[in-house]
C-alpha positions in Angstrom: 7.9 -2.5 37.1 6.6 -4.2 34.2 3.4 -3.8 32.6 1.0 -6.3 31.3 0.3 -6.3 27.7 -3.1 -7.7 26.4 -5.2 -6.7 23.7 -9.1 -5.5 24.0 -11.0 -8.2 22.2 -13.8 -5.1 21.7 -10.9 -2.4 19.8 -11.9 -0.2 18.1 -15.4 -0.9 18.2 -18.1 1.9 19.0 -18.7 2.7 22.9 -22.5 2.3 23.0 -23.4 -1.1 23.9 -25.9 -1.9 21.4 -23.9 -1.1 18.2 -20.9 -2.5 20.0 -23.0 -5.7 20.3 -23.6 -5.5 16.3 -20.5 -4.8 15.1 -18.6 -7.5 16.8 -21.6 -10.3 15.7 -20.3 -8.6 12.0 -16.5 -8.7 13.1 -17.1 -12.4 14.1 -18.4 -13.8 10.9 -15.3 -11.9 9.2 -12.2 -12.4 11.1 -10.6 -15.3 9.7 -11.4 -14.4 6.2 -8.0 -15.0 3.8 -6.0 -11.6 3.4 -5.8 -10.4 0.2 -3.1 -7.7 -0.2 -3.1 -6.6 -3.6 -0.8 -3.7 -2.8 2.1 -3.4 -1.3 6.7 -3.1 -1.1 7.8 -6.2 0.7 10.6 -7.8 -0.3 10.0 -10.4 -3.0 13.2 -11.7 -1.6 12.0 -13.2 1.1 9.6 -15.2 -0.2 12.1 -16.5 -3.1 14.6 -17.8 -1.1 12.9 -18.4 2.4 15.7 -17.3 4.6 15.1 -16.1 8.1 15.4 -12.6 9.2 18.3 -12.1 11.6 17.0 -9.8 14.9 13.7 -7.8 15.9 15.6 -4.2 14.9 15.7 -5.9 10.9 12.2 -7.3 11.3 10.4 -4.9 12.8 12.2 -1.6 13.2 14.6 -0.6 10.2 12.0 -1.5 7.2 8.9 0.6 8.9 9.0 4.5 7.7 5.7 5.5 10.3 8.4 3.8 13.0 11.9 6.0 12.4 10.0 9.0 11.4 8.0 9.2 14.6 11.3 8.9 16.2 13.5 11.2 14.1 11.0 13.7 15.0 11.9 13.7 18.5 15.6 13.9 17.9 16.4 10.2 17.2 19.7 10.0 14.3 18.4 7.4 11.8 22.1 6.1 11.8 20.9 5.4 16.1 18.3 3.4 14.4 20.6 1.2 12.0 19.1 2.7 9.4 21.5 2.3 6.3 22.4 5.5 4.7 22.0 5.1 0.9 21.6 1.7 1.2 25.0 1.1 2.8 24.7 -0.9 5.9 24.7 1.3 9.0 27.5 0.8 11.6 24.9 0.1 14.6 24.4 -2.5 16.8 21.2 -4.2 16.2 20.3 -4.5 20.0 21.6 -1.0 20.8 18.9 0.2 17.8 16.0 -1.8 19.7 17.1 -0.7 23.0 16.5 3.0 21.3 13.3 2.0 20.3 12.3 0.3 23.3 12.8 3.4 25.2 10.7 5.8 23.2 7.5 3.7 23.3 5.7 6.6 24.6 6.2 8.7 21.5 3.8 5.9 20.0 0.6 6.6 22.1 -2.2 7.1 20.1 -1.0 6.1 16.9 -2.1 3.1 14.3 1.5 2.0 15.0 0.8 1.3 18.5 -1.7 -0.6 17.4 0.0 -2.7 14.8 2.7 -2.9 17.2 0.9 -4.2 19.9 -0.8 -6.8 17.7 2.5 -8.2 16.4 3.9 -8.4 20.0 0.7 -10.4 20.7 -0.3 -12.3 18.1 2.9 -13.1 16.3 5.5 -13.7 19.0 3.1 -14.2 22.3 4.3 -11.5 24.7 2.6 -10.6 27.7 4.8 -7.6 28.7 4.8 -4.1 27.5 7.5 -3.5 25.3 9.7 -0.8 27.4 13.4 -0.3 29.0 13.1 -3.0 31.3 11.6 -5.6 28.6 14.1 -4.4 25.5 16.8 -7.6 25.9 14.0 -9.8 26.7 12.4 -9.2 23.6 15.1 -9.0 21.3 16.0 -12.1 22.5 13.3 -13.5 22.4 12.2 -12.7 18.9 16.1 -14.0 17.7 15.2 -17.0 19.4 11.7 -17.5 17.2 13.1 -16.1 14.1 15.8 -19.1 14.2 13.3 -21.7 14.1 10.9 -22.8 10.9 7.7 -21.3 11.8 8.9 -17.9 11.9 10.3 -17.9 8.3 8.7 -15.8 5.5 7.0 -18.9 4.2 6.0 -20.3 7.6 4.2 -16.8 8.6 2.8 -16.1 5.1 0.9 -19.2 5.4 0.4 -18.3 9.7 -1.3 -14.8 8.6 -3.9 -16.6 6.2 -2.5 -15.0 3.1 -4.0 -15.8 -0.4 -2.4 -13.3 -2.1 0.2 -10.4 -1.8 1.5 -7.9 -4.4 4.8 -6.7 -4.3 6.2 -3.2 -6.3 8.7 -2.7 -8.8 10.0 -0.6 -11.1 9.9 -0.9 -15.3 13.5 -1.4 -14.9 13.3 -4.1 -12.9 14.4 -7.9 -13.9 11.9 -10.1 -11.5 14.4 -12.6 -10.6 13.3 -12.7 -7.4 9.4 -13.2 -8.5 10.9 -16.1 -11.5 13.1 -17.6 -8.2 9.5 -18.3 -6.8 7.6 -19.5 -9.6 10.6 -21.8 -9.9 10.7 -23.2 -6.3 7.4 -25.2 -6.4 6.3 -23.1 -3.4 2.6 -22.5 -3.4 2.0 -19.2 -2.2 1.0 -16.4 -4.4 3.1 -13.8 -4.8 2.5 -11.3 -7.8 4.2 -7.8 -8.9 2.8 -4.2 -9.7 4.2 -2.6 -12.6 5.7 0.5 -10.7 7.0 2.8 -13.8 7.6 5.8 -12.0 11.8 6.2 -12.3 11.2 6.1 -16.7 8.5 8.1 -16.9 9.4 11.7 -14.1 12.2 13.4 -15.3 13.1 14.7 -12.1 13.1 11.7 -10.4 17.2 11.2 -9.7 17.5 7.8 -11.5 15.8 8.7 -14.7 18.9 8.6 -16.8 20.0 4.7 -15.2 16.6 3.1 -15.2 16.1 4.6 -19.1 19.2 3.0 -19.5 18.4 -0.6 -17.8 14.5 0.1 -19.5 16.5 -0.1 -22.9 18.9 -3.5 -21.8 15.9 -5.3 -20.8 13.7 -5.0 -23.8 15.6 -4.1 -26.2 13.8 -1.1 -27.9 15.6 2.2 -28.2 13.9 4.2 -25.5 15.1 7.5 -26.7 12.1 7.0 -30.1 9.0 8.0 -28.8 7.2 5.0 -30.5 10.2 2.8 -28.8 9.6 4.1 -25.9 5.7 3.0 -25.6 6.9 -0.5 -27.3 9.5 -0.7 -24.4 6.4 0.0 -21.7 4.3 -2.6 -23.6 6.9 -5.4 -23.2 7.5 -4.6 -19.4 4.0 -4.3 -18.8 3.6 -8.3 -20.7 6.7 -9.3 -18.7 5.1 -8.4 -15.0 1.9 -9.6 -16.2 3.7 -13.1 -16.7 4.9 -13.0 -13.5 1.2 -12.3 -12.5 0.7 -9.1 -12.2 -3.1 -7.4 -12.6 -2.4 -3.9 -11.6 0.1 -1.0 -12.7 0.6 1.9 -9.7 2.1 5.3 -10.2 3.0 7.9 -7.8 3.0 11.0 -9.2 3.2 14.2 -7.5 -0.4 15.4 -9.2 -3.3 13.6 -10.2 -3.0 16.0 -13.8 -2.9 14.2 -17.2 -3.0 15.3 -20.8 -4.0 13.8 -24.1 -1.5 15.3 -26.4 -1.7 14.3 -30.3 0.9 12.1 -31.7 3.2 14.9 -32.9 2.8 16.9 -29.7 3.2 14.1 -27.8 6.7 13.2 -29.8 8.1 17.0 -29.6 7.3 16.8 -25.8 9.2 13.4 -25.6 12.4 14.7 -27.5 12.2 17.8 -25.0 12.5 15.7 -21.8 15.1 13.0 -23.4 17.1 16.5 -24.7 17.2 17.0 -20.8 16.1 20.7 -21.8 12.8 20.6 -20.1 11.5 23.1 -17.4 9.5 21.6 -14.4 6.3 22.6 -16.2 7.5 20.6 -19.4 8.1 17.3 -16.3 4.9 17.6 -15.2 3.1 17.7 -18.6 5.0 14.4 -19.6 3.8 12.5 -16.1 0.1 13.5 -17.2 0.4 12.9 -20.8 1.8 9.3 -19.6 -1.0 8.8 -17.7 -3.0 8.8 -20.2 -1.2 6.8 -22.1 -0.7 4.0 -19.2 -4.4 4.0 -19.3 -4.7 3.4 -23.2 -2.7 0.3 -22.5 -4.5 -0.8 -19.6 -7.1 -0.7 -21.8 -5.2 -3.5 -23.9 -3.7 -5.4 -21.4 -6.0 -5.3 -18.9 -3.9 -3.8 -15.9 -5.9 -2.5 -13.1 -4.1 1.3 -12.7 -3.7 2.9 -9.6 -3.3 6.5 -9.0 -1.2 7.6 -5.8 -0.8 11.3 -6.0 0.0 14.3 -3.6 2.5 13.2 -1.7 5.9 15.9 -2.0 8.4 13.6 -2.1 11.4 13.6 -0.1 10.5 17.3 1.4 13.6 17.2 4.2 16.5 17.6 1.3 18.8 17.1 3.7 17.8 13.3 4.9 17.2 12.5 1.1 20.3 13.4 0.1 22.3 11.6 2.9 19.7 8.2 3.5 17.8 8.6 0.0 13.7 7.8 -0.7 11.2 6.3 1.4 13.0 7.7 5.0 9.6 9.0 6.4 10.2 12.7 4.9 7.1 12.4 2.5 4.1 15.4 3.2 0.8 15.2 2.0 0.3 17.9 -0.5 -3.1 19.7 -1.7 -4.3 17.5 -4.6 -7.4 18.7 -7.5 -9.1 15.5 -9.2 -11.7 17.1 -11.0 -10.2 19.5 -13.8 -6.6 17.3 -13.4 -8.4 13.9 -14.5 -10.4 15.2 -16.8 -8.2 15.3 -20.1 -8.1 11.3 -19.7 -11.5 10.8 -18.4 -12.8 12.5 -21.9 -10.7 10.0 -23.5 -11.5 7.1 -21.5 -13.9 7.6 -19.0 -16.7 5.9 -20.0 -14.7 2.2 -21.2 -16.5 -0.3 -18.9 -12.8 -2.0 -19.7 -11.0 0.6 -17.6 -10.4 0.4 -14.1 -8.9 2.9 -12.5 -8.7 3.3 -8.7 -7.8 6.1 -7.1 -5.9 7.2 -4.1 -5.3 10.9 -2.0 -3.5 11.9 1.0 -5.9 15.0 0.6 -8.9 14.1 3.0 -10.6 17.4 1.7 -11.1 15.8 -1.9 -13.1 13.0 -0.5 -16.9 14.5 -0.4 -16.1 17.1 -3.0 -14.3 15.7 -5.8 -13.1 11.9 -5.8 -16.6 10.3 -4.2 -19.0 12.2 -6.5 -16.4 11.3 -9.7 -16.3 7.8 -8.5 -19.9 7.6 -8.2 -20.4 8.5 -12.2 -17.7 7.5 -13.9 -17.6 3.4 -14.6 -13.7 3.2 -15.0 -13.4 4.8 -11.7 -13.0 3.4 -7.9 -12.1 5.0 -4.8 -9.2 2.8 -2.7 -8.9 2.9 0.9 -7.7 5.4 3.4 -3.5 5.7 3.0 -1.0 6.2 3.9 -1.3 9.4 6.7 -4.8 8.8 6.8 -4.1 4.3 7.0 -5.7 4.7 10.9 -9.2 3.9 12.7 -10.3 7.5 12.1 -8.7 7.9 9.1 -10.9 4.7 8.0 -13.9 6.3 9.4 -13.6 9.4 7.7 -13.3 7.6 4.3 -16.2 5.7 5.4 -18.1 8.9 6.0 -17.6 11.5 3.6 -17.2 8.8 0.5 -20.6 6.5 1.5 -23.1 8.8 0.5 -22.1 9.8 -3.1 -19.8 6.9 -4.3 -22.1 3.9 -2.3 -19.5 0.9 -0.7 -19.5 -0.8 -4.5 -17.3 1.6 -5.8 -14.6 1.1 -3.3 -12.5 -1.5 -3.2 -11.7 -2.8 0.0 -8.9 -2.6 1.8 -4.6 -3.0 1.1 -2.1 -2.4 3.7 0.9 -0.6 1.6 3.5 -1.3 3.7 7.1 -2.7 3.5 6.4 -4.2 7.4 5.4 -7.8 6.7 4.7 -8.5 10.3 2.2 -5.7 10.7 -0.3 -6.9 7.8 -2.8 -8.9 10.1 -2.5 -6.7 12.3 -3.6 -3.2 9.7 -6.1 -6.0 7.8 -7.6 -6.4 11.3 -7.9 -2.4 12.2 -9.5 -2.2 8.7 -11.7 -5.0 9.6 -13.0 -3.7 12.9 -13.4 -0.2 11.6 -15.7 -1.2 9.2 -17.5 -3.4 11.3 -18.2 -0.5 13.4 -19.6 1.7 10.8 -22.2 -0.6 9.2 -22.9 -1.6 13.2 -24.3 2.5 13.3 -26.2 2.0 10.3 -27.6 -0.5 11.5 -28.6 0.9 15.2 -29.7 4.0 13.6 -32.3 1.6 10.9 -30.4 2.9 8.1 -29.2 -0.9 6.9 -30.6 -4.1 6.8 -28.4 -6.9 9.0 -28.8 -8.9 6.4 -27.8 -5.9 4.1 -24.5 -5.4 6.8 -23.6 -8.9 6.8 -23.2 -9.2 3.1 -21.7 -5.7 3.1 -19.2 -7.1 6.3 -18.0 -9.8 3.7 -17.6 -7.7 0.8 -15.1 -5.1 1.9 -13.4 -7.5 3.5 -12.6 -9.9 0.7 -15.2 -9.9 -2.4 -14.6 -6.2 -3.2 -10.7 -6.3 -3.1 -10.9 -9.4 -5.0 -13.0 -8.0 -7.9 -11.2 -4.4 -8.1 -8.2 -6.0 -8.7 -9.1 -8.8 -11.1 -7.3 -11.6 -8.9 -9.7 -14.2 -10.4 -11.6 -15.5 -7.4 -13.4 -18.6 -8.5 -16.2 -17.7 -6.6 -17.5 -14.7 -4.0 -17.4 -15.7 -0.1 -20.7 -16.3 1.1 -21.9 -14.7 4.3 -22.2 -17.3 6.5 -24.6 -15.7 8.7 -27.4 -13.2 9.8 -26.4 -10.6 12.4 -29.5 -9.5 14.7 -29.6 -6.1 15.3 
């Protein structure tokens, strides 16, 4: 038998009738507001040369980690997925992979995915059934038939989903041919890189020795000098920020930095390019470079984000056989306070500086990153991630970050995620959450309606568009009062 599928126009809103009422008068007046997604790994690819995707398993399934690892963990093979090992495509028929999918459903109860999911089935391609055995042909069918026609190109849907701008990650070593190939096509859409330089700068990280390498071919400098090395950041850095980039990002397995002198900072340098280092010696370089990523943000102007405390690639055995980003990533404990510090005595106080800051450590919120956000001027706090990228994942963030940081030193929200499909759908959860939570201030006479309504606005768009200096020409007006 097959199930209806519709979505609850009242989601995620709270279960009391009077601040239910409130929040969706606040979601109302916010809905249709253009997503900004200033961070984020889809493929610049698709937006250079506009091709369409070839079947739902491509689309949907094979680039979405929270997907595969859900289903891994229940004794799915990625290779059952058609997910390519190494990057090498993966011998599986695409409509065998779905049917897979189709049929563990269940395993997604509960879970933000479900709710992206849902939203794309609905909102995207128009479904009215449950996705489940019985429906898995019909919707891979279905969605090949769509994806063959114009509207459902990356162009088409980029335009569709209200998008005004989206950021895209790569490495130092990177050549932005794909971001030139847009500028070149005329196409209007905005799509700008982060300067991601994560493979030159950790030692352990497996390509270290290739991207140096390519680092060196595209700029020129001899990355092996210490003061080479820096000119060889400063030219990447001016290359993404031609191709419009305002932020850098760096995922380090700490938040710990270091502000070494000159000559310690070159003896450190010749250590790690020696390849004589000890993990103690890797992590001091990361922080030191930290530090020094911030000394140039400071001159070029690069909004920095921190994304720490995730041990990458914990299952050895899926890294070494399908490589990065394969849903093995655990949330690790993560200190702010005494790890920041060394750069926040250099820097913390240059109204110039922005540095937002990320955790997959929930427990840092109250007692380290809200009260530190909520002193120091270069500092802001970004949204719930990753693990934590869910309605109560929002709320928490909401809850334990309010009270000592304020709203005005976050920064709204940004999807992170390689699923281009699913970005209305998390902008909307993010939108809805939030909604919810000034709706309780408001019940409880804690907020002004007036006060939520501007609020509703600025997390939604203003905020986001500030943090990450994306040159709004003006602030979106709230274009109403919401009675309590």
């Amino acid at each position: 038998m097959t199930a209806p599928l519709r979505l609850d126009s009242d989601r995620l809103f709270p279960a009391d009738s009077r601040t239910r009422d409130i929040a969706r008068a606040l979601y109302g007046s916010i809905a249709t507001l253009p997503i900004v997604s200033p961070h984020g790994h889809t493929d610049p690819r698709w937006f250079a040369y506009d091709q369409p995707w070839n079947n739902a398993s491509e689309l949907l399934l094979q680039p979405d980690h929270y997907l595969f690892r859900m289903l891994y963990s229940q004794g799915l093979s990625l290779e059952a997925l058609g997910i390519p090992a190494h990057g090498k495509p993966a011998d599986t028929d695409p409509r065998a992979a779905w049917r897979l999918f189709a049929q563990h459903q269940h395993l997604f109860r509960g879970t933000p995915s479900r709710l992206w999911l849902d939203h794309v089935f609905v909102e995207v391609f128009g479904f009215e059934v449950k996705l489940d055995a019985n429906t898995a042909d019909f919707y891979f069918d279905r969605v090949y038939e769509l994806l063959a026609t114009p509207a459902f190109r990356p162009r088409a849907l980029y335009e569709r989903f209200g998008i005004e701008v989206i950021a895209t990650t790569e490495g130092a070593h990177d050549t932005l041919e794909h971001h030139e190939a847009i500028r070149a096509s005329g196409w209007k859409g905005r799509v700008i890189t982060a300067y991601r330089p994560d493979a030159v700068i950790d030692p352990e990280h497996e390509d270290f020795r290739a991207a140096l390498a390519r680092f060196a071919e595209l700029t020129g400098e001899d990355v092996m000098d210490w003061r080479g090395y820096l000119a060889a950041h400063r030219a990447r850095r001016a290359a993404f920020i031609a191709m419009g980039a305002t932020s850098s990002d760096h995922g380090h397995p700490t938040a710990a930095t270091a502000n070494l002198s000159d000559a310690e900072s070159e003896a450190l340098f010749a250590k790690v390019m020696r390849d004589d280092w000890t993990l103690a010696d890797a992590e001091l370089f990361r922080a030191e470079m930290l530090t020094e990523m911030a000394r140039m943000s400071l001159d070029d102007g690069l909004v920095m984000q921190i994304h720490p405390g995730s041990v990458r690639n914990h299952n050895r055995w899926l890294h070494g056989a399908y490589g990065r980003d394969k849903g093995a990533d655990i949330p690790g404990r993560t200190d702010y306070v005494h790890a920041l510090k060394p750069l926040l005595d250099a820097f913390g106080n240059e109204r110039d500086l922005s540095i937002i800051l990320f955790t997959l450590d929930e427990t840092s919120y109250a007692r380290e990153l809200a009260p530190l956000a909520g002193h120091y001027p270069c500092l802001k706090l970004g949204p719930a991630w990753w693990f934590h990228d869910s309605p109560e994942g929002m709320r928490r963030f909401r809850e334990m970050t309010t009270e000592s940081a304020g709203f005005y030193n976050t920064v709204g929200f940004n999807d992170d995620t390689r699923a281009f499909l699913s970005i209305p759908a998390r902008h909307d959860v993010a939108r809805r959450v939030d909604c919810g939570f000034l709706a309780r201030l408001v019940a409880e006479g804690r907020l002004g309606d007036d006060d939520a309504q501007e609020l509703a606005v600025d997390l939604t768009y203003n905020l986001v568009r500030k943090a990450y200096r994306l040159d709004a020409p003006s602030s979106v007006l709230p274009a109403k009062r919401v009675a309590a």
